[in-house]
C-alpha positions as CSV (number, residue, x, y, z in Angstrom):
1,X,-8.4,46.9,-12.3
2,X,-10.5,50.1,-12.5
3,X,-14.2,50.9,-10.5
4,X,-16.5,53.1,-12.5
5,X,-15.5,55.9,-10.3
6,X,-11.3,55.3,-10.7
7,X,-9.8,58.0,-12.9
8,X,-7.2,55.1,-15.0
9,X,-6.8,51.7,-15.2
10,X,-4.6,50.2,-12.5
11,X,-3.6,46.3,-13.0
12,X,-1.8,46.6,-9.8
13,X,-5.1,46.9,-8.2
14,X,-5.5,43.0,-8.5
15,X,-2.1,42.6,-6.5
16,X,0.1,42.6,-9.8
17,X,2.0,45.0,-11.9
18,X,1.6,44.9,-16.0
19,X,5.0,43.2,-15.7
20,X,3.2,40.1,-14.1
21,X,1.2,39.5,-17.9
22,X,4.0,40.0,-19.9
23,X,5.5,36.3,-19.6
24,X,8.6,35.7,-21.6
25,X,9.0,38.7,-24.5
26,X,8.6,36.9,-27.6
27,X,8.6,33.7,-26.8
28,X,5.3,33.1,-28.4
29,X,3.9,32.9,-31.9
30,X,0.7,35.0,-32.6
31,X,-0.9,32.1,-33.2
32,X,0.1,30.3,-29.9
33,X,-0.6,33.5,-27.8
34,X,-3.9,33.7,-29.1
35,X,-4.9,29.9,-29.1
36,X,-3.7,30.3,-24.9
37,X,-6.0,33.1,-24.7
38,X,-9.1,31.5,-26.4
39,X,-8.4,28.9,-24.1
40,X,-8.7,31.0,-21.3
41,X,-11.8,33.0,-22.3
42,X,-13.5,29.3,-23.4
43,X,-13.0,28.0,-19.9
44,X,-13.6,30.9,-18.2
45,X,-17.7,30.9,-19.4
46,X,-17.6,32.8,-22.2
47,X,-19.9,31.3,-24.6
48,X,-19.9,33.8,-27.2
49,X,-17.5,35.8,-29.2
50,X,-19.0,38.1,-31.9
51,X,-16.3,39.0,-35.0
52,X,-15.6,41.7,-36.9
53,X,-13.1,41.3,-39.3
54,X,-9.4,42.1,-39.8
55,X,-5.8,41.7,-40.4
56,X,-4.0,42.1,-37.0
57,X,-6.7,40.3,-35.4
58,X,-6.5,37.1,-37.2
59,X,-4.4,35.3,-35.2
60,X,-7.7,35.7,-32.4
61,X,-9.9,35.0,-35.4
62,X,-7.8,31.6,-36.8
63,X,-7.8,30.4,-32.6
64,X,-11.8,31.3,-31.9
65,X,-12.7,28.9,-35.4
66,X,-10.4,26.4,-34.0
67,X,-12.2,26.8,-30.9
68,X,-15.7,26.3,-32.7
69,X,-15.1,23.9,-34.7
70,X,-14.1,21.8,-31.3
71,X,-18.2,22.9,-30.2
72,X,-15.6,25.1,-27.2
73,X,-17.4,28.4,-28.3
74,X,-19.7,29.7,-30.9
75,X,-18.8,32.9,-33.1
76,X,-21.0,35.3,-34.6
77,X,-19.3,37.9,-37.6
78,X,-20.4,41.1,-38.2
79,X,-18.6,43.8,-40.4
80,X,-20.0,47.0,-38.2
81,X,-17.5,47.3,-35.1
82,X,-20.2,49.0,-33.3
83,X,-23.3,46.6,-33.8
84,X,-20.4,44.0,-32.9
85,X,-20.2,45.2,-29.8
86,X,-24.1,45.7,-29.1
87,X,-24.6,42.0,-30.4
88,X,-22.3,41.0,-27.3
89,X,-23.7,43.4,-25.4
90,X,-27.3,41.7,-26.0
91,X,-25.9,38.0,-25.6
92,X,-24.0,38.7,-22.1
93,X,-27.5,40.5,-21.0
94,X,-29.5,37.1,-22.2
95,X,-27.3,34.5,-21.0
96,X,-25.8,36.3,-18.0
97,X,-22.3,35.2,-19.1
98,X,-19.4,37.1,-20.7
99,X,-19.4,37.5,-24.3
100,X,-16.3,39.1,-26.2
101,X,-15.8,41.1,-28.7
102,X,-13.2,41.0,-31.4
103,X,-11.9,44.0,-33.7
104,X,-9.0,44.8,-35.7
105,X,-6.8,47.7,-34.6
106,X,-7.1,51.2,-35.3
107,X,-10.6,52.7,-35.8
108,X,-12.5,49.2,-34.8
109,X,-11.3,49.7,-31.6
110,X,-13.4,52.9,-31.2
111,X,-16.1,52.0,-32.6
112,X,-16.9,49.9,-29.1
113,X,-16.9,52.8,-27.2
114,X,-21.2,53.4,-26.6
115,X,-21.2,49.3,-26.2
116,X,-18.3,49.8,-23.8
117,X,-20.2,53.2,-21.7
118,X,-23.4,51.2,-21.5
119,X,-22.1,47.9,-20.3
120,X,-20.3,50.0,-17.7
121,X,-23.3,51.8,-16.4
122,X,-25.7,48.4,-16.5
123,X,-22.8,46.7,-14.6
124,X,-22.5,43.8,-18.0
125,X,-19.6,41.4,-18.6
126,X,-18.5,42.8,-22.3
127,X,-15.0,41.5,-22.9
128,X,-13.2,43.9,-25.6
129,X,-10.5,41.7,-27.4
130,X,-8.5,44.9,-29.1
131,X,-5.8,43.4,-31.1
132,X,-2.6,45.7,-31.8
133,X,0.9,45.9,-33.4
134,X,4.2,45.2,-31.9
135,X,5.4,47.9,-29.7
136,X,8.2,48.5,-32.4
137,X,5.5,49.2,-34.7
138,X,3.7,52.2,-32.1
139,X,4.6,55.8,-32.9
140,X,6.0,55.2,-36.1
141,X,3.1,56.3,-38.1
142,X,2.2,52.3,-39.1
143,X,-0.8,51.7,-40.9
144,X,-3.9,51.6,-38.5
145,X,-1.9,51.9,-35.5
146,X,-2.8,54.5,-32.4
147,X,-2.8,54.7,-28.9
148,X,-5.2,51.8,-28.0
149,X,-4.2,50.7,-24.4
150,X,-6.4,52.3,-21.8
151,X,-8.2,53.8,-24.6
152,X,-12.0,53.3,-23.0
153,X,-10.5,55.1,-19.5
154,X,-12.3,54.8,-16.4
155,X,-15.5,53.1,-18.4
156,X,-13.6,49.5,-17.8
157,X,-13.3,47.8,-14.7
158,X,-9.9,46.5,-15.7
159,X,-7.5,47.0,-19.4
160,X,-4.2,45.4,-19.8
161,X,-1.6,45.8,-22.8
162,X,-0.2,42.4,-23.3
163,X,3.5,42.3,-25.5
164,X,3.5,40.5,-28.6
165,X,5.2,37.4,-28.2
166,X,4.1,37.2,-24.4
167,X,1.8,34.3,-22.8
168,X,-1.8,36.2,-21.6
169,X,-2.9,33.7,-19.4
170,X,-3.3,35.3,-16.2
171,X,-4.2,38.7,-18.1
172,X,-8.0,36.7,-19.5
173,X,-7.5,34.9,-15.8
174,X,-7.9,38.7,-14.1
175,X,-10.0,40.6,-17.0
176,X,-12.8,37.4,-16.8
177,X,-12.6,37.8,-12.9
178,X,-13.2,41.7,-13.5
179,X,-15.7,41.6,-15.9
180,X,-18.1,38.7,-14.0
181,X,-17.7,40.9,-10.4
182,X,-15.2,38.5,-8.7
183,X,-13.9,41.0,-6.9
184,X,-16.1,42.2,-4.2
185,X,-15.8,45.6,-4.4
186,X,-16.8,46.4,-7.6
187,X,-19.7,45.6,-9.6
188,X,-19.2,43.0,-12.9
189,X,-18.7,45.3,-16.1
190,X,-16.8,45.3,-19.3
191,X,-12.7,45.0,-19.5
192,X,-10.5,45.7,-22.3
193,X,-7.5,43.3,-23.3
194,X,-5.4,44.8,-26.0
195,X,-3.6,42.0,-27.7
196,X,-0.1,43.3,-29.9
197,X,0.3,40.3,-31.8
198,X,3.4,40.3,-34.2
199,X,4.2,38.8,-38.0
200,X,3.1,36.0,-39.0
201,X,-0.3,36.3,-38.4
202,X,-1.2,33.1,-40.0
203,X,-1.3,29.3,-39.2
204,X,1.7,27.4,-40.0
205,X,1.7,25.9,-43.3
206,X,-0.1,22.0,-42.9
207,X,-1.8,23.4,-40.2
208,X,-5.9,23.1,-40.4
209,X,-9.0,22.9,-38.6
210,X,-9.9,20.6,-36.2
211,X,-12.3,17.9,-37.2
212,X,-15.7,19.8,-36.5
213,X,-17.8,18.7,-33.7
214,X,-21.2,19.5,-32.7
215,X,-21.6,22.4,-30.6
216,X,-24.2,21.5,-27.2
217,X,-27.4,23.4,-28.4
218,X,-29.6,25.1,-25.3
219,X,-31.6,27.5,-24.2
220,X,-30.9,29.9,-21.4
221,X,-33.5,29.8,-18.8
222,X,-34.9,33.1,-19.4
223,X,-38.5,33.1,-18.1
224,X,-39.7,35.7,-16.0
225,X,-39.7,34.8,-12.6
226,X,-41.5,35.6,-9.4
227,X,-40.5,35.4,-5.9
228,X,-42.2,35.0,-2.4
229,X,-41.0,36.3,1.0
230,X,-42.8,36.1,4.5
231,X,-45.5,38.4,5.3
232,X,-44.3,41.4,7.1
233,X,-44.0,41.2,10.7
234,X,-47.2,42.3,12.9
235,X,-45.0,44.3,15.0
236,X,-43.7,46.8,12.0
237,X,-45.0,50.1,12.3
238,X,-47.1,50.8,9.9
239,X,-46.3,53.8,7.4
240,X,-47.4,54.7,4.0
241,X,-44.5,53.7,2.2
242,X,-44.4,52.9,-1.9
243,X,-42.1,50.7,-3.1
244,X,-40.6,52.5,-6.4
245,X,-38.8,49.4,-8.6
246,X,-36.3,51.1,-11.2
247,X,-34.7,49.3,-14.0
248,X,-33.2,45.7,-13.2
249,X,-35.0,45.8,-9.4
250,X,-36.0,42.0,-10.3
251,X,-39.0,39.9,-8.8
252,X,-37.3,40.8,-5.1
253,X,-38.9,44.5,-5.3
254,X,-42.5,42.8,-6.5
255,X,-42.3,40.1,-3.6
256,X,-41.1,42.7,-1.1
257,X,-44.3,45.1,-1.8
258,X,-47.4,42.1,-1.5
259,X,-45.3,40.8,1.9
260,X,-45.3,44.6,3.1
261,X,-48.7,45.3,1.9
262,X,-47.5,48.7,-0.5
263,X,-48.2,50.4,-3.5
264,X,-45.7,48.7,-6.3
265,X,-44.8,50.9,-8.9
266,X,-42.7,49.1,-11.4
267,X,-40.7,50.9,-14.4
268,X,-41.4,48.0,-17.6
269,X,-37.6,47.1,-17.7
270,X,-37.5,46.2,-13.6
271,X,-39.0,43.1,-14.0
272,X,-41.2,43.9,-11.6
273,X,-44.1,45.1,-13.1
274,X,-47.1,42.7,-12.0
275,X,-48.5,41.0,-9.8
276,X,-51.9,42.2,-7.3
277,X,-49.7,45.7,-5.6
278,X,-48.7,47.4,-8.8
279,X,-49.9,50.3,-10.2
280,X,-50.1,51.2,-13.6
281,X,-49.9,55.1,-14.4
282,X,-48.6,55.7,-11.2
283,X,-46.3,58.6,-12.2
284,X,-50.1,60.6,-13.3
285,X,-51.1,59.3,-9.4
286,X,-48.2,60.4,-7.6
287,X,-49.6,64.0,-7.2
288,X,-52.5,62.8,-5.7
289,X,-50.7,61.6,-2.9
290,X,-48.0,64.3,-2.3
291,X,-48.1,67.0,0.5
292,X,-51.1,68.6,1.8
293,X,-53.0,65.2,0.1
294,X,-55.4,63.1,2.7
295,X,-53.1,59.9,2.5
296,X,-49.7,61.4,1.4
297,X,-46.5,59.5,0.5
298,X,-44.7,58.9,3.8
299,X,-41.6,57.1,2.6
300,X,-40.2,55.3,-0.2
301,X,-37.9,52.3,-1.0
302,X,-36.0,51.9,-4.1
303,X,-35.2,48.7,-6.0
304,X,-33.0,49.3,-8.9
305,X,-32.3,52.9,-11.0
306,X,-35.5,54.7,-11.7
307,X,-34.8,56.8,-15.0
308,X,-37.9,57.4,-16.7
309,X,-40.4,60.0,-15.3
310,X,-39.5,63.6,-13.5
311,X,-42.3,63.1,-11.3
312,X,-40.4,59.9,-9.6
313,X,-36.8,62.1,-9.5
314,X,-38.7,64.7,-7.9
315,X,-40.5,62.2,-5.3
316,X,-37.1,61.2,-4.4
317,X,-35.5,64.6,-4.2
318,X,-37.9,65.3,-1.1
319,X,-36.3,65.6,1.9
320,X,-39.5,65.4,3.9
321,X,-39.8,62.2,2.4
322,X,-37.2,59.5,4.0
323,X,-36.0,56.9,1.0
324,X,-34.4,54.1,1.3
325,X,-32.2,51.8,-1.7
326,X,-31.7,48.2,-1.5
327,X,-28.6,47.6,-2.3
328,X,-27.2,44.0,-1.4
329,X,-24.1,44.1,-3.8
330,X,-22.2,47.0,-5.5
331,X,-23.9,48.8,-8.4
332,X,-22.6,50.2,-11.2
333,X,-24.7,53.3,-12.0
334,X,-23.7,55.6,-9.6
335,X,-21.3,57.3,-7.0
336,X,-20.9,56.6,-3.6
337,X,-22.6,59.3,-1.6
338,X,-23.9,60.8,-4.5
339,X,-27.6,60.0,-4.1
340,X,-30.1,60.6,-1.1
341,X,-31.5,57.5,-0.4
342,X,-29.9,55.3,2.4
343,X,-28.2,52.2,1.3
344,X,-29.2,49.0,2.8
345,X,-27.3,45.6,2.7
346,X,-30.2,43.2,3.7
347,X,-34.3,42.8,3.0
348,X,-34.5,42.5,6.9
349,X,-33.4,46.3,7.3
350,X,-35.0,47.7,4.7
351,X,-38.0,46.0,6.4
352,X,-37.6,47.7,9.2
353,X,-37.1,50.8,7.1
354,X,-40.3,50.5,5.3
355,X,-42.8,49.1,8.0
356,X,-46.1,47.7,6.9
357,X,-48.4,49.2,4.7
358,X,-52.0,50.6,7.1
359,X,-54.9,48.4,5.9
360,X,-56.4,52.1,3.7
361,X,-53.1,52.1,2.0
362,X,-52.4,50.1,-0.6
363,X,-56.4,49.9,-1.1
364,X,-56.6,53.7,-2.1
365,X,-53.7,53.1,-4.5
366,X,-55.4,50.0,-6.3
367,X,-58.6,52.1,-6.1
368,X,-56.6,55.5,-8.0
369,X,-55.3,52.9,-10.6
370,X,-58.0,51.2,-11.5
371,X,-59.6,54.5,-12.5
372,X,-56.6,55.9,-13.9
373,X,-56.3,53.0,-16.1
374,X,-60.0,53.1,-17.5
375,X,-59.8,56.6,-17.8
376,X,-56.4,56.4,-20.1
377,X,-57.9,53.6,-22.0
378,X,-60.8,55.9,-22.8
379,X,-59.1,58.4,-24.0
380,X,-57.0,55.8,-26.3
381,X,-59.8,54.3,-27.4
382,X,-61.2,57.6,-28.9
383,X,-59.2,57.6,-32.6
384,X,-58.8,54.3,-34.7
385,X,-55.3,55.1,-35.9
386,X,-52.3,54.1,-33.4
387,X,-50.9,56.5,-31.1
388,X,-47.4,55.9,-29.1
389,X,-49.6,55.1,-25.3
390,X,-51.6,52.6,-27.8
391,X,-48.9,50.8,-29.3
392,X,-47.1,50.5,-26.0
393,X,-49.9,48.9,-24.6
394,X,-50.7,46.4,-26.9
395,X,-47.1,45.6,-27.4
396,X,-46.8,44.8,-23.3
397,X,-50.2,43.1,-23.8
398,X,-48.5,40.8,-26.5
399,X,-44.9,40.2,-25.4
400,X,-44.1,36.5,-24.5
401,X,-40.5,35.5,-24.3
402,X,-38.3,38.4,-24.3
403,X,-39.1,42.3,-24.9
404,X,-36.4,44.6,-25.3
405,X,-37.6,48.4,-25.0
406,X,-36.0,51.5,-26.8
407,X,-35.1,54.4,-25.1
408,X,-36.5,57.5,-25.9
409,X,-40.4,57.5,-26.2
410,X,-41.5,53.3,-26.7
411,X,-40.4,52.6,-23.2
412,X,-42.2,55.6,-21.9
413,X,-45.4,54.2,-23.3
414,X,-45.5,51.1,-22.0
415,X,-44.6,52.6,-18.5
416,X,-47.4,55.1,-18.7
417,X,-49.8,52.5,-20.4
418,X,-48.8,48.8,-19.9
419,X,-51.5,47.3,-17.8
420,X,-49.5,44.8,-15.3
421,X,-50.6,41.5,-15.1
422,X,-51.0,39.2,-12.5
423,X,-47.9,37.3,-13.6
424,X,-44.9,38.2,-15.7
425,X,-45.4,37.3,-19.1
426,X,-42.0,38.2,-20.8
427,X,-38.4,39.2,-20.0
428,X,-37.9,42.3,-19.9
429,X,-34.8,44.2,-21.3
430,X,-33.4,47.7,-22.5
431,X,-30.3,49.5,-22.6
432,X,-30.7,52.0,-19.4
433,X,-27.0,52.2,-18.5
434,X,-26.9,55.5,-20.3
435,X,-30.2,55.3,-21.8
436,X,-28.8,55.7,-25.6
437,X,-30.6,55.5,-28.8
438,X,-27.4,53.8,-30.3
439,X,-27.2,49.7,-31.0
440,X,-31.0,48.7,-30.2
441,X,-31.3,46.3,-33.0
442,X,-28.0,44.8,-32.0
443,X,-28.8,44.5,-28.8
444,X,-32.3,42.9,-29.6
445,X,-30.5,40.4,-31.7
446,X,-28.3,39.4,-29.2
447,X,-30.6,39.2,-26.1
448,X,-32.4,36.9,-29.1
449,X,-29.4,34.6,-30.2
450,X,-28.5,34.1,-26.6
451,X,-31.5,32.4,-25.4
452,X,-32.8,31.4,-28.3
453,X,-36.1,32.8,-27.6
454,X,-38.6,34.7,-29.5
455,X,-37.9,38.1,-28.9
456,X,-39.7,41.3,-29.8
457,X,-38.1,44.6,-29.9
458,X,-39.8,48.3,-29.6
459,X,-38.4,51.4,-30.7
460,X,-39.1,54.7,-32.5
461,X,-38.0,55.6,-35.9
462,X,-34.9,57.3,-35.4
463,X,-33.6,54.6,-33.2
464,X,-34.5,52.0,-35.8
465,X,-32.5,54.3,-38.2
466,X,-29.6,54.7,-35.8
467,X,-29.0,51.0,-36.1
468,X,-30.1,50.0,-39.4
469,X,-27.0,48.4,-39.7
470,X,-27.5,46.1,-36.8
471,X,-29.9,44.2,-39.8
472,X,-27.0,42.7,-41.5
473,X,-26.5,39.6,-41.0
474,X,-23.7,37.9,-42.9
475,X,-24.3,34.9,-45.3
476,X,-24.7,31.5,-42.8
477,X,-25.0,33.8,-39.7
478,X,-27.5,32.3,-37.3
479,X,-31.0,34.4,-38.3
480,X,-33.1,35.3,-34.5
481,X,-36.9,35.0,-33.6
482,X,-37.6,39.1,-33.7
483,X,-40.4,41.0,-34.2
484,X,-38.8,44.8,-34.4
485,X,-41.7,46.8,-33.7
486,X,-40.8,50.7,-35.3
487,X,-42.7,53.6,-34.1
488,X,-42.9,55.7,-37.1
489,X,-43.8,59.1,-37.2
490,X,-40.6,60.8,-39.3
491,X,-38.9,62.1,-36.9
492,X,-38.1,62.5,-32.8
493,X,-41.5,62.8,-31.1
494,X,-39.9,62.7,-27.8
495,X,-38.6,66.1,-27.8
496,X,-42.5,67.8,-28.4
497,X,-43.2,65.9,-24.9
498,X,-40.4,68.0,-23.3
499,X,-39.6,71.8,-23.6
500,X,-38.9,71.9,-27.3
501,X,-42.4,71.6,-27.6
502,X,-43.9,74.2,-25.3
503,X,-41.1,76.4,-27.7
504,X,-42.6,75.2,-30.8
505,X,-45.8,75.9,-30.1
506,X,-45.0,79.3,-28.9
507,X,-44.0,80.2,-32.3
508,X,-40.8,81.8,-31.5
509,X,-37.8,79.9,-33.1
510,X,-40.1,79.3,-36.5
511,X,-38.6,76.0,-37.8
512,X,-35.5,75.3,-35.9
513,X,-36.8,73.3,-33.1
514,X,-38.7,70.9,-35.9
515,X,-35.2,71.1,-37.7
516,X,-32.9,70.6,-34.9
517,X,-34.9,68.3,-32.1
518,X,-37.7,66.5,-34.4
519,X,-35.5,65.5,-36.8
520,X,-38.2,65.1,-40.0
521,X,-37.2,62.3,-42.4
522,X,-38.3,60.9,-45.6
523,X,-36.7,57.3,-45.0
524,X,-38.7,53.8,-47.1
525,X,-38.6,51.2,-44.7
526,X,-40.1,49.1,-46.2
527,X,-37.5,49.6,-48.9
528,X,-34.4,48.9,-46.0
529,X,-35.9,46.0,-44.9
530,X,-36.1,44.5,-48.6
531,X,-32.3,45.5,-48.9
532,X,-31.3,43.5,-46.0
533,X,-34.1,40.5,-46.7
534,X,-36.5,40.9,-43.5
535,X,-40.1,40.8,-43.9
536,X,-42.1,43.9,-43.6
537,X,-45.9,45.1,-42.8
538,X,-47.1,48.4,-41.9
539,X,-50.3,49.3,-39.6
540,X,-51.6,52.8,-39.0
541,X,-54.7,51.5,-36.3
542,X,-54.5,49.2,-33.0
543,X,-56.7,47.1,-34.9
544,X,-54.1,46.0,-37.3
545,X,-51.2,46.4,-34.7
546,X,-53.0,43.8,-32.7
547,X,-53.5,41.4,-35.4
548,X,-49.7,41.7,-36.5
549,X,-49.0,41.1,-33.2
550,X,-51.0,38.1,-32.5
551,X,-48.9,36.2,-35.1
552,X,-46.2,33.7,-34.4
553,X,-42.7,35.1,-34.3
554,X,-40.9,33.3,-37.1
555,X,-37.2,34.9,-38.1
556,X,-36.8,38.4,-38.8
557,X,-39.8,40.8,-39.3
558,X,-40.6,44.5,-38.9
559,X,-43.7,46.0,-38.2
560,X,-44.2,49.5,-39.3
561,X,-46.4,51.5,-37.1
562,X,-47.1,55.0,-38.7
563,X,-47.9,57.4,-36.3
564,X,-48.3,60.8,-36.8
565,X,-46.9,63.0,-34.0
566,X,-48.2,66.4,-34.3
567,X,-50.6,66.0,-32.0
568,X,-48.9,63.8,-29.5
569,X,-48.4,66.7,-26.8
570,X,-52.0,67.1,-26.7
571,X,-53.0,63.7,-26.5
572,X,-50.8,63.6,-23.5
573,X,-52.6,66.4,-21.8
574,X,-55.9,64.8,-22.5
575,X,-54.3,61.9,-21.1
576,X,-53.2,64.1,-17.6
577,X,-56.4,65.4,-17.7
578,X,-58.7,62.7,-17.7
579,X,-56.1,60.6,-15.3
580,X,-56.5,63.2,-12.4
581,X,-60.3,64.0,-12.8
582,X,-60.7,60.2,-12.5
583,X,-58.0,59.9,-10.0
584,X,-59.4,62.5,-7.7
585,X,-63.1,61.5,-7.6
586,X,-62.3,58.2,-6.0
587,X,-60.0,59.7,-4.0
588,X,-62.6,62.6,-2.7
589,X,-65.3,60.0,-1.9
């Protein structure tokens, strides 16, 4: 079994050698082998196993429809190895159970490696089921045939090469204990078995399906949630802490900030952004309140990975500024001793840690905010056609159910725009492990199938087209509730919000930076979502945005936000601009 931080897999790790999941060489049929291991996985909580198809896999793929037709698991095909693994990605995140993934050997295998990376990082149970030839088979140039054991390295928590011919029991036994976090030193994460499976490959002749029985239909219980915990103690110093809630903090960091009486300020995908403490453009505030200010930051306590504004890494790079992380179990997204902030176990240290907020406190924030926010929505409300902040803010304004976020500049909106409400309104999701572009509508359709909720989905244009794939769905496959929500302005508008567009404007590498970072495209979508038969509208003002969104989410639809980005960066500096004049007259009187 293998950490994040391990350099190879090690199945000794567990207290076993990879002699102890051989069994008896050969003693087994494909088909029995993989029947035991379906077994396994189906009483072991996995719910899900999304298909891709193949040859050497089929004895996985003859046990898993055996297996569904007895209502054990349900199966979901796609033909894209890498939206495969997204889809499973997206259903473990929904349902918070494992979820497998089949593929072929060769190629397929590979093909799982960004769904693989991210589940590491964002500590999900992915199960890879790799199926493989025979050992006599390896090295001898066979058709499809490389070097797939270990192949995903130190990104698994565990990987095992189980013989053809030999029983996998306790192999699924140890990789579902790895991949749901059983053992307590590592976080849960994804786990490779590599199943060699040897000719035939195919039931035995007579042999057929079981009678089919209906599967149990339900819904995860997905809603958002909120928590409560005691007021803070009288006798805790007070300090002028902020409580910074980072991706997957949960309700916990929300609840800890009223009880404390502190600042909240909640990324979108912490599911922790409401409620009467949080702030919304705080990372526009946070200068207001840095050194040489008259209330500045004193210390800081961190729920979940913050990875979406410089101005929070650079808060938490202070070393005149203690920080503190709540960390109750092990996390999956970084080293040991590799980050400043002090680790604590329990909400009764990090109590002590954070002290109570002084009456002024979290008063001044609320004060800063609430002109912050007007003064944003001002400056939205100036043009009729949408802008990025705009869409982002009606889209959080509209989201019931789930919400998944793209990375790049969608989820950056909504942090610097959402208004938080007084109560969660939708589940928040978004693939922050490593913050990739790749497999968004995958993912989306996933967190959708799994909980059979409506879902809506927001991403920019070149993340749409990274995963145009993810809109196949095969004839008969289950169809979600999503709304997929593109942010279209031809091309990566992220990039003119960093450097690369200081160096455009200054004129000095002529076209390249519009070639090479923004990316310009010509792409119909309305045309790709007519090939793969989802509905379509496009919008180009808020006012038709919000109507769109107002509608009931009903299957598969995409709406088209045209955008145009060239004058994005100076929107956001009118945005800065009008944020700290408003900011810092309420803060001067």
């Amino acid at each position: 079994m293998t950490s994040p931080n391990d350099s190879a897999p090690d199945v000794s790790a567990a207290g076993t050698s990879p002699a102890d999941y051989s069994g008896a060489a050969g003693s087994l049929s494909a088909l029995a082998a993989a029947r035991i291991a379906v077994g396994v996985l189906a009483d072991g909580g996995v719910q899900h196993v999304v298909v891709s198809p193949g040859s050497r896999s089929a004895p996985m793929a003859y046990a898993l429809a055996e297996a569904a037709a007895r209502g054990q698991i349900e199966l979901l095909v796609r033909i894209d190895e890498r939206s495969a693994g997204f889809t499973a990605l997206g259903l473990a995140l929904s349902t918070g159970s494992p979820a497998a993934v089949l593929t072929t050997s060769g190629t397929a295998v590979g093909n799982l490696l960004p769904a693989v990376m991210e589940a590491n990082h964002a500590a999900v149970p992915l199960i890879v089921l790799s199926a493989d030839r025979p050992d006599e088979l390896r090295g001898t140039g066979a058709n499809q045939t490389t070097n797939q054991p270990d192949i995903f390295g130190d990104q698994v928590r565990f990987a095992v090469d189980v013989p053809a011919g030999s029983n996998p029991k306790r192999a699924v036994h140890t990789g579902l204990s790895a991949a749901t976090g059983a053992f307590p030193e590592f976080p849960p994460g994804p786990v490779q078995l590599n199943l060699a499976f040897r000719d035939p490959l195919i039931p035995e002749p007579g042999e057929e399906l079981p009678t089919p029985a209906e599967r149990a239909r339900y819904r995860v219980a997905t809603e958002p949630l909120v928590m409560n915990l005691p007021p803070a103690a009288p006798d805790l110093p007070e300090r002028r802490t902020v409580v910074l809630a980072g991706h997957d903090a949960g309700p916990v960091a929300e609840a800890f900030a009223r009880a404390h009486g502190l600042p909240l300020l909640a990324e979108p995908s912490s599911n922790a952004r409401f409620g009467p403490n949080a702030v919304g453009p705080y990372r526009l505030l946070l200068e207001h309140f840095g050194p040489g200010a008259a209330s500045p930051i004193e210390r800081v306590v961190l729920f979940g990975r913050p990875t979406l504004s410089r101005p929070v890494a650079a808060l938490l790079a202070r070393a005149d500024v203690p920080s503190a992380l709540y960390q109750p179990v092990p996390v999956a997204w970084y080293e040991p001793g590799r980050r400043t902030e002090l680790p604590l176990e329990s909400l009764a240290d990090l109590a002590d840690f954070a002290g109570r907020g002084p009456s002024a406190w979290l008063d001044t924030w609320l004060l800063a905010s609430s002109a912050a926010q007007h003064a944003l929505d001002l400056v939205l409300a100036e043009t009729a056609p949408a802008t990025g902040p705009a869409v982002g803010s009606l889209v959080w304004k509209h989201a019931r159910g789930q919400l998944l976020l793209g990375s790049s500049n969608g989820i950056r909106d909504v942090d610097l725009a959402g208004l938080p409400a007084p109560e969660p309104a939708a589940t928040v999701y978004a693939n922050r492990g490593l913050a990739g572009i790749d497999g968004t509508i995958s993912t989306a359709t996933g967190v959708a199938l799994g909980s059979r909720q409506e879902t809506t989905v927001l991403l920019g244009d070149v993340t749409f087209l990274h995963d145009a794939g993810g809109l196949l769905l095969g004839s008969g496959e289950e169809q979600p509730d999503l709304r997929i929500v593109v942010l279209n302005d031809a091309g990566g508008a992220i990039f003119d919000l960093l450097e690369h567009g200081a160096v455009r404007e200054a004129g000095m590498y002529g076209d390249a930076v519009e070639r090479l970072f923004g990316t310009p495209h010509t792409v119909d979508i309305a045309a790709l979502a007519a090939a793969y038969g989802v509905g379509h509208c496009s919008v180009s003002t808020t006012a038709a945005l919000a109507e769109a969104l107002s509608q009931p989410i009903e299957g598969r639809s995409i709406v088209e936000v045209r955008l145009d980005r060239r004058g994005l960066r100076a929107l956001h500096g009118r945005i800065r601009d009008a944020v700290s004049t408003a900011a810092g007259g309420v803060l001067a009187g």
